[in-house]
C-alpha positions as CSV (number, residue, x, y, z in Angstrom):
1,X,17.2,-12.1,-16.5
2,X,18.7,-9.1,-14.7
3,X,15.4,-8.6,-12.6
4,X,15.9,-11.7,-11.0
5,X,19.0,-9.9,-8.7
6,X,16.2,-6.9,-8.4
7,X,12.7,-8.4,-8.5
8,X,11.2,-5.4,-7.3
9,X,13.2,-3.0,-9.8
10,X,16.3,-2.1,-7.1
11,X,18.2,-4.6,-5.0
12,X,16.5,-4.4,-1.4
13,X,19.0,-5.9,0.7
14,X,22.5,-6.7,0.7
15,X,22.2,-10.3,-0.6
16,X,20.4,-8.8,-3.8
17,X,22.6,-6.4,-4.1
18,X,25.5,-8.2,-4.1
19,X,24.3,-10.7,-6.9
20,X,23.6,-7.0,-9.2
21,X,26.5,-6.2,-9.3
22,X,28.4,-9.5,-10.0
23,X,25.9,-9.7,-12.7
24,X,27.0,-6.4,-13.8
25,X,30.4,-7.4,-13.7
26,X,30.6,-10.7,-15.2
27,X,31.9,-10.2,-19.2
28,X,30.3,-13.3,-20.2
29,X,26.5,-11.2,-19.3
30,X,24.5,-10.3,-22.2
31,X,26.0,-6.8,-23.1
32,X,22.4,-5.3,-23.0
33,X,21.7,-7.0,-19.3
34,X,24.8,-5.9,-18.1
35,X,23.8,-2.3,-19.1
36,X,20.5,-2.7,-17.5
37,X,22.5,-3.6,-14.5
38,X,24.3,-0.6,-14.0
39,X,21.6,1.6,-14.7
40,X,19.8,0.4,-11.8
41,X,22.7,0.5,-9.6
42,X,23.5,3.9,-10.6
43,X,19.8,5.2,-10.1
44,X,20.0,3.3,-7.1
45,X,22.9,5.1,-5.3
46,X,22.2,8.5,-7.1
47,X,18.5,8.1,-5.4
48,X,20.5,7.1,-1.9
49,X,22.6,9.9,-2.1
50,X,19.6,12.9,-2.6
51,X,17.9,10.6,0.6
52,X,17.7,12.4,3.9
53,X,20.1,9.8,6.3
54,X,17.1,8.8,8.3
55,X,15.0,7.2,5.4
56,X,18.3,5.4,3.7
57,X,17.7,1.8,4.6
58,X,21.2,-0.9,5.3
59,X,21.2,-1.9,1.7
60,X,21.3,2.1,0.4
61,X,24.3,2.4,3.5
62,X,26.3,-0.3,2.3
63,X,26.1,0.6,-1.4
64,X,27.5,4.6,-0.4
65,X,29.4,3.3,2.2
66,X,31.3,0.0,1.4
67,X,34.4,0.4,-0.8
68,X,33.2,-2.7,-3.3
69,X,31.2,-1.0,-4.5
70,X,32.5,2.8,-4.9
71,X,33.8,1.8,-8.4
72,X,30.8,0.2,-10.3
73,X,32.1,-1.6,-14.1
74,X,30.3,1.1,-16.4
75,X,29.9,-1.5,-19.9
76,X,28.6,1.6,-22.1
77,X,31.4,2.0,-24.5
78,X,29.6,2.7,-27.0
79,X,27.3,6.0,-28.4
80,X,24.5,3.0,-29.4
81,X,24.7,2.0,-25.8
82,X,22.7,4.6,-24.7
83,X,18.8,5.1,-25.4
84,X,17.8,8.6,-25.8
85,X,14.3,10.1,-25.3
86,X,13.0,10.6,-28.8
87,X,10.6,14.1,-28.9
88,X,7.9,11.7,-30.6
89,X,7.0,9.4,-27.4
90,X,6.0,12.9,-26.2
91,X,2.3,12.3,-25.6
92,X,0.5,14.9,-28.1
93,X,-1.7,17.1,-25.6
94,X,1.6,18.7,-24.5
95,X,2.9,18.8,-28.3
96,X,2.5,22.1,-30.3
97,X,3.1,22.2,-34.4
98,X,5.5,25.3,-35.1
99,X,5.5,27.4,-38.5
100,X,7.8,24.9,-40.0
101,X,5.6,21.7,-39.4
102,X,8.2,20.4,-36.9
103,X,6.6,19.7,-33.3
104,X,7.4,21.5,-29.9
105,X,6.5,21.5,-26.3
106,X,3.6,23.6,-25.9
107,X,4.5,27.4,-24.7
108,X,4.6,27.7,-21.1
109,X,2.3,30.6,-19.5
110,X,3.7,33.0,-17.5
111,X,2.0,33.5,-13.5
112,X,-0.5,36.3,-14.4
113,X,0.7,39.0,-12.0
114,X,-3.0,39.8,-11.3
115,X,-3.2,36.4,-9.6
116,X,-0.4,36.0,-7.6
117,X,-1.2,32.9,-5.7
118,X,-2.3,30.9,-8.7
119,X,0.0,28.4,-6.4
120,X,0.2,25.5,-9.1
121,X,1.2,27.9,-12.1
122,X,3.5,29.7,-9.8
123,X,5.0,26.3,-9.2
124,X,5.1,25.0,-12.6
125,X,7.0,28.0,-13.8
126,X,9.3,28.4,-11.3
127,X,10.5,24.6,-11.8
128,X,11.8,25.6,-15.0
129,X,12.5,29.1,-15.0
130,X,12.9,29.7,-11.3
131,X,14.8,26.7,-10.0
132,X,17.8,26.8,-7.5
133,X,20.9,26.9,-9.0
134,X,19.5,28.8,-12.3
135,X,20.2,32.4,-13.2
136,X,17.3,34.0,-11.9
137,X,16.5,31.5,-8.7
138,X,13.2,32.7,-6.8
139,X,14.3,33.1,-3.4
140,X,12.9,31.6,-0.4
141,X,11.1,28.2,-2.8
142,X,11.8,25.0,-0.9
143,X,13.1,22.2,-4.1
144,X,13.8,18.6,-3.1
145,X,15.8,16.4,-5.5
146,X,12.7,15.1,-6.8
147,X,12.5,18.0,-8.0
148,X,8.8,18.7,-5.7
149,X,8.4,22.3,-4.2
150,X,7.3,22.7,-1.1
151,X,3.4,24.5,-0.6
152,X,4.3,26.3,2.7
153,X,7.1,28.0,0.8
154,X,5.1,28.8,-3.0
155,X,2.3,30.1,-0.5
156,X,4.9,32.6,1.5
157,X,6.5,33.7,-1.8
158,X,3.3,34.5,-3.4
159,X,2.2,36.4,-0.2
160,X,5.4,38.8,-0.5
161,X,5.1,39.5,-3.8
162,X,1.5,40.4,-3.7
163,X,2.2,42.8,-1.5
164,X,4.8,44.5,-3.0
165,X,4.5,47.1,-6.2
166,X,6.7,46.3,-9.3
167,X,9.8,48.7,-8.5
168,X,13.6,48.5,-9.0
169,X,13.6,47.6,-5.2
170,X,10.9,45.4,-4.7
171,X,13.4,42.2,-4.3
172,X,14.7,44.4,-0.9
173,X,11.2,45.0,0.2
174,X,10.4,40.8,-0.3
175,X,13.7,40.5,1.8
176,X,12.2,42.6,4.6
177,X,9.0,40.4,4.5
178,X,10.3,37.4,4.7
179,X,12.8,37.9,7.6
180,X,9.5,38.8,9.2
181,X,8.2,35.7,8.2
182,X,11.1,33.5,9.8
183,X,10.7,34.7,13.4
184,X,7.8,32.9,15.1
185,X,5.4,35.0,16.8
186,X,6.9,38.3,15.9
187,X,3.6,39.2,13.7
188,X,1.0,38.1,16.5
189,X,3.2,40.3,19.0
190,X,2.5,43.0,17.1
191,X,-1.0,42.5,16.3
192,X,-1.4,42.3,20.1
193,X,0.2,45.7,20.6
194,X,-1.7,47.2,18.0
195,X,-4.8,45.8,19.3
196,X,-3.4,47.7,22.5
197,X,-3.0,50.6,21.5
198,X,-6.1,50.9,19.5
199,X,-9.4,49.9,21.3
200,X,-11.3,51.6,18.8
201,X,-9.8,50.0,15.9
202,X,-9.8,46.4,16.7
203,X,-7.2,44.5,14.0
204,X,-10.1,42.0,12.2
205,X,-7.6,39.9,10.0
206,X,-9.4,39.1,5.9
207,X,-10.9,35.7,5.5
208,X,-13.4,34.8,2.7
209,X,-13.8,34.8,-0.8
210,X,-13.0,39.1,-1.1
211,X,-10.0,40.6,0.7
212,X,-8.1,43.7,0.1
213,X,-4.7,44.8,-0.6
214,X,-2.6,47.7,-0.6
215,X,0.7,47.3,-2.4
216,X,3.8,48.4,-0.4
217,X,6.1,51.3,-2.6
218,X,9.1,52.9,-1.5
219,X,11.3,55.3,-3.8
220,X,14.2,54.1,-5.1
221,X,16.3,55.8,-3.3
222,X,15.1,54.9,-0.2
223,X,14.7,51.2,-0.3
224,X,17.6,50.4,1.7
225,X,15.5,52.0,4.8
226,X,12.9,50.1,4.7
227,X,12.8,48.1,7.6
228,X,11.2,45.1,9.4
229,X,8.7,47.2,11.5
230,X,7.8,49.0,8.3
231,X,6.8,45.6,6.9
232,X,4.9,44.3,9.9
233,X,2.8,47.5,9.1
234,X,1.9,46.8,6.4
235,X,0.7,43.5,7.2
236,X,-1.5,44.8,9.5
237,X,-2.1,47.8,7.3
238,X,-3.9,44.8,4.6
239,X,-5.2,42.8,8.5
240,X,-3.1,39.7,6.9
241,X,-4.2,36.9,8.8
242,X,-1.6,35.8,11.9
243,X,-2.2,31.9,10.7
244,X,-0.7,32.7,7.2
245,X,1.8,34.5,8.5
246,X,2.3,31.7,10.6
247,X,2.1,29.2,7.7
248,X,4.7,31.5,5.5
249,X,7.3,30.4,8.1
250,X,8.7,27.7,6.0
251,X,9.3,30.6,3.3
252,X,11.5,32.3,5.8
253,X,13.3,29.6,7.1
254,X,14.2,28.3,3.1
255,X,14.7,32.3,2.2
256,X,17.6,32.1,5.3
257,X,18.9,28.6,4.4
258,X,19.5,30.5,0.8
259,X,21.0,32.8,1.8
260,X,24.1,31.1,3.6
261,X,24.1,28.3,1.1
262,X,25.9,31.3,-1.6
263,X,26.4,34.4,0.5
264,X,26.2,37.4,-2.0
265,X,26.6,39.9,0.4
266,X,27.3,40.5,4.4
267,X,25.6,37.9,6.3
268,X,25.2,40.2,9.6
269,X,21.9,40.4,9.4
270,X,20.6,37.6,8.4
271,X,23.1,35.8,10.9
272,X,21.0,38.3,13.7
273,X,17.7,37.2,12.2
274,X,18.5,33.8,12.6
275,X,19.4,34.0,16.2
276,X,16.5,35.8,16.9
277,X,14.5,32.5,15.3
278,X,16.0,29.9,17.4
279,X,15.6,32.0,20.2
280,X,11.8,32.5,19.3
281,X,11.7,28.9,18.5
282,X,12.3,27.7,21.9
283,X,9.3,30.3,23.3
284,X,6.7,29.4,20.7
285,X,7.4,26.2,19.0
286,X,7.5,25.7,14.7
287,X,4.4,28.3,14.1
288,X,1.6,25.8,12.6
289,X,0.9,25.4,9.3
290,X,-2.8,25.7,7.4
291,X,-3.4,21.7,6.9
292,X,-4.2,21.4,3.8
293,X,-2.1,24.0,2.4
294,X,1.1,22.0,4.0
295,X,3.4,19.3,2.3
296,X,5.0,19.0,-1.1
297,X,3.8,19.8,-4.7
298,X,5.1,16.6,-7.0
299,X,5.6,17.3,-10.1
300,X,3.2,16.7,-13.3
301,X,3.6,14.5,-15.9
302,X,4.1,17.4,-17.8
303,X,6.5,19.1,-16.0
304,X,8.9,15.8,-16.4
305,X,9.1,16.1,-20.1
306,X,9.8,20.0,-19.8
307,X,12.6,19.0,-17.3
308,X,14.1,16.4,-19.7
309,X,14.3,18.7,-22.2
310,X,15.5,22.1,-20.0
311,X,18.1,19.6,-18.1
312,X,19.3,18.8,-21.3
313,X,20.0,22.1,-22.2
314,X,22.0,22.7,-18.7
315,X,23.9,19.8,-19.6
316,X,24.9,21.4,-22.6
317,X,25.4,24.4,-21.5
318,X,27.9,23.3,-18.3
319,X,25.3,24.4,-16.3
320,X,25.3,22.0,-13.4
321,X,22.1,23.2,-11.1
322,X,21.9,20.4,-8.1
323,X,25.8,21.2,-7.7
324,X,25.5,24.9,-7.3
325,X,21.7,25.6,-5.6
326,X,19.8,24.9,-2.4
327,X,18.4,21.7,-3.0
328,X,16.5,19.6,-0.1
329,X,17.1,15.7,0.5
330,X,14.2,13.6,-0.2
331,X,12.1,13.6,2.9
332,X,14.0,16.6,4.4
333,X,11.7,18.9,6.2
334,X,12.4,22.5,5.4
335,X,10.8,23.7,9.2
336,X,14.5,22.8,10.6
337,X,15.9,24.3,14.2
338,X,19.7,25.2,13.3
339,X,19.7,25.9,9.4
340,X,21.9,23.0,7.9
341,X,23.8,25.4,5.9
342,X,24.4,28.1,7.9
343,X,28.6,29.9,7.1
344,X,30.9,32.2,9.2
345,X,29.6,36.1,8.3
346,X,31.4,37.4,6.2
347,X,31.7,41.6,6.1
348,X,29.4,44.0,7.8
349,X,26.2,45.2,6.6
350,X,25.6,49.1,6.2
351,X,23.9,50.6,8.9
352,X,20.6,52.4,7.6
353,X,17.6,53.5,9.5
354,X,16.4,57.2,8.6
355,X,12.5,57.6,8.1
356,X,11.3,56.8,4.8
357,X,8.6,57.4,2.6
358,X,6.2,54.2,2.4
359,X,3.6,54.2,-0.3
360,X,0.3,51.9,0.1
361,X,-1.8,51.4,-3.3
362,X,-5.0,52.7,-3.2
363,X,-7.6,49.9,-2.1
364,X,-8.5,46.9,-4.2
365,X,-11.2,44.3,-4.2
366,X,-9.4,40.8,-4.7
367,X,-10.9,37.8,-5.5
368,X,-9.7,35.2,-3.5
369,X,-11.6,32.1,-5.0
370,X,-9.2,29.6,-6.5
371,X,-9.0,28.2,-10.0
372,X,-10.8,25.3,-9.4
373,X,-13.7,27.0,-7.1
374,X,-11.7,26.3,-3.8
375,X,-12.1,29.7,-1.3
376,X,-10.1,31.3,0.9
377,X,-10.4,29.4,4.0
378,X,-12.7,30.9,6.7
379,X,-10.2,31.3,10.0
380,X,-11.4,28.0,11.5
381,X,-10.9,25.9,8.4
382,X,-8.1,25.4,5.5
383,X,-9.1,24.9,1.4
384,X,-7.7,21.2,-0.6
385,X,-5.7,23.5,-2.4
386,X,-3.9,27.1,-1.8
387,X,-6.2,30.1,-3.4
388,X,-5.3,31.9,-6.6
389,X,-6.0,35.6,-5.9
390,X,-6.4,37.9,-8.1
391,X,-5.8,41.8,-7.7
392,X,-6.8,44.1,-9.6
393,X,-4.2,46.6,-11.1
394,X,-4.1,49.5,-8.6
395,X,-4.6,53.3,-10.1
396,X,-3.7,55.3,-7.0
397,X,-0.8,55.3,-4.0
398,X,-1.3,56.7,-0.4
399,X,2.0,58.0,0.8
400,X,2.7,57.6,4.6
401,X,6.1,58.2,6.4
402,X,7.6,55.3,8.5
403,X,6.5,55.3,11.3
404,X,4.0,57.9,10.9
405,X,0.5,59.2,10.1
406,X,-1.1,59.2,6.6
407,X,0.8,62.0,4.7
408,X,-0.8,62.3,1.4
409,X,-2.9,60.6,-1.4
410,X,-1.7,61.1,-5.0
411,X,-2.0,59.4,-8.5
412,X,0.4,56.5,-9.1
């Protein structure tokens, strides 16, 4: 009965709506109905709300904005009111029997550090262990309310962490790369120059199914000094190509967004960075993304019964996620001009800039096919999917000072 107010599952338009929640209202309803009812009325403004403005259509409007209907009759009363997900209606290919006999959700893998842009297992990890608002939140990851990650931004994560060693500063050095990212054109300006000043030695960026990579180090103690032109280096140091570069963009922009959504610490330079982007912004346009590589990841059928389950245990634990991290309205784009959530500065950032010692790992073939036998794109053409590459754990470190000529070679 209640579907005949919603015949296509929500009200869709203010007539029908209207009659839902009378419906919902009346007493003399069908307890059950009237439960249904609100349910849908609920979803219905919850899904409104997490809507970017320009996709809410006049019946979404009026349910958010009209007074009638701010305070919706809620007839669960009762604990039996509610249905709960029961563990069994889990299908059983994502079911695992423990020691005890009792049934589980099958382990999840860890991202195999050796193939840093295995995109989708990146993704699927993240969306539980990784997740704005969480603990240990990746930085930079682009999460709508539907709980989809945006490509553009798994792609520019992956890309910085590939290129940095495992080190007590490695999250600085990722910092360093991605304001890098979030300034359009900076990276082909400084192709350009090198190109310049080195006739010789043309910059020939890697495409195909083998690229290399040297792994950015930098001691401990002198982390803090590495800088922006250091990490341009080494992009050109591993001929990154300018177009993913270009495509990492959104990573930037979502790594900024983060980081004025919950300042942790001066804002100075990120609030510099920033204007440097819109200034950029208005000289080169959003830098382009790789086609197919572009848009958002939704989310598996799996991945919705490990959220049921890991929500839960937020709920439990007081741990309200969408309240505290960076989440993106449905049909938001990430590549915005002014960031939505940009704050006042707050403090001043250290001043640091004395030469450093910047060590590259020794050379390594990596394979750059994906998972599913998709290839690094060629420069004129993009894969269905993002690659998975794989690098191979590196044995030695060439040491080279900021700024400067190769120094040494030593064991690592």
């Amino acid at each position: 009965m209640v579907y005949k107010f919603a015949r296509r599952g929500f009200p869709c338009n203010p007539y029908e709506l209207e009659r839902l929640y009378k419906y919902c209202a009346n007493p003399h309803v069908p307890h059950r109905d009237r439960i249904t009812a609100f349910m849908l009325l609920i979803e219905m403004r919850s899904f409104a709300q997490h809507l970017d403005t320009s996709l809410q259509d006049r019946t979404m409007r009026l349910l958010l904005d009209d007074p009638a209907y701010r305070d919706i009759p809620n007839p669960i009363t009762r604990p039996e009111d509610m249905a709960f997900v029961e563990r069994l209606h889990i299908p059983a290919r994502y079911l695992r029997t423990k020691d005890d006999g009792t049934t589980a959700l099958r382990v999840m893998r860890a991202p195999d550090p050796k193939k840093p842009f295995d995109l989708e297992q990146l993704a699927q990890y993240a969306l539980i262990y990784g997740r704005p608002g969480l603990e240990n939140t990746w930085q930079g990851i682009a999460v709508d309310f539907a709980y989809r990650m945006h490509w553009r931004t798994l792609f520019g994560f992956a890309l910085c962490r590939a290129l940095c060693a495992n080190s007590a500063g490695k999250t600085t050095l990722v910092r360093r790369f991605a304001l890098v990212m979030a300034r359009p054109g900076l990276y082909r300006e400084a192709v350009a120059a090198y190109a310049a000043a080195n006739p010789t030695r043309p910059f020939v960026a890697q495409y195909g199914a083998d690229i290399e990579i040297r792994q950015v180090h930098v001691p401990d103690d002198q982390v803090r000094n590495f800088s922006d032109d250091d990490a341009v280096r080494v992009l050109i140091h591993n001929r990154i190509p300018p177009d993913w570069v270009d495509h990492a963009y959104t990573y930037g922009v979502v790594y900024l967004e983060q980081q004025f959504h919950q300042p942790t610490m001066s804002l100075d330079v990120f609030r510099d960075v920033d204007d440097e982007r819109l200034q950029r912004l208005s000289v080169y346009g959003t830098p382009p993304a790789i086609p197919h590589w572009d848009g958002w990841r939704e989310i598996s059928e799996e991945d919705r019964y490990r959220l049921l389950f890991k929500r839960a245990d937020e709920v439990a634990a007081q741990i309200d996620t969408e309240g505290v991290g960076l989440y993106y309205y449905i049909g938001m784009d990430p590549n915005v001009g002014p960031l939505w959530k940009r704050t006042p500065a707050h403090g001043t950032m250290p001043v640091v800039g004395s030469a450093i010692n910047v060590a590259l790992t020794d050379a390594v073939m990596v394979d750059a096919t994906a998972t599913e036998g998709l290839a690094t794109p060629p420069k004129t053409e993009s894969a269905l999917q993002p690659p998975a590459i794989n690098i191979a754990q590196p044995e030695a470190a060439t040491t080279t000072e900021a700024g400067g000529s190769q120094a040494a070679t030593g064991t690592g």
